[in-house]
N, C-alpha and C positions, 0 to 999 in steps of 0.2 A: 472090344466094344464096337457093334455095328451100327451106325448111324440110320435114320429112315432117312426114306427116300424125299420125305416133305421137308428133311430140316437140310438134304443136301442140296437138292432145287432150290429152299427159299435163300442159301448161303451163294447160289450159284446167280440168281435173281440182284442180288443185292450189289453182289460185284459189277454184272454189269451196268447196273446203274451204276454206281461211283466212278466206274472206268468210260463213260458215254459222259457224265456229265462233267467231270473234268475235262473230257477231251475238248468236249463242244464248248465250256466255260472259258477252258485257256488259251483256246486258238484263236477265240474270236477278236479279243483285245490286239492279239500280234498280228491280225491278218493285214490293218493297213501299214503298217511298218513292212510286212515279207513283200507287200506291192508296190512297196519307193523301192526298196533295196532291188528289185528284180524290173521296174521301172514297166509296169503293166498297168493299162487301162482300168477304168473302173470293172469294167464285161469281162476283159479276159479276169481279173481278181476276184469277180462274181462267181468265176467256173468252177475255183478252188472250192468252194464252200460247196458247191452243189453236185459236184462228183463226190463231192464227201456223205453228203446225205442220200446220194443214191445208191452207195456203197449200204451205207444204214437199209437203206429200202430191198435192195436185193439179200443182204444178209435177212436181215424179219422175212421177206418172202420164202426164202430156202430155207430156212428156220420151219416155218409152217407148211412144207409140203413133205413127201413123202420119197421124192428120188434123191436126199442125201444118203448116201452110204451107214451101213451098220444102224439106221434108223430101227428103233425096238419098235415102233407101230406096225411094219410091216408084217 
């Protein structure tokens, strides 16, 4: 049986939400606990969270261009 293409994107869609929003849901709570154990300023402990969502920002950017590898757009 071969699945379409709209119900494996929307299965593919889905995941990553549940895998973003846990991520970002769970980390947040432990972040001031990982900044006493590691004994880091407010700013450096700001870093973590915001190299985290750059990471989010460069993946969506390469996501929507066209010089990923094996991209079917091209």
């Amino acid at each position: 049986m071969k699945s379409s293409p709209l119900i494996i994107a929307l299965g593919g869609m889905i995941a990553m939400a549940a895998t973003i929003g846990i991520g970002r849901f769970v980390y947040t709570p432990i972040l001031p606990y990982m900044a006493d154990a590691l004994a880091l300023t407010k700013g450096e402990a700001g870093l973590i969270p915001a190299a985290n969502f750059l990471g989010y920002l460069i993946g969506s950017l390469m996501g929507a261009t066209v010089v990923m590898r094996g991209d079917r757009r091209r």
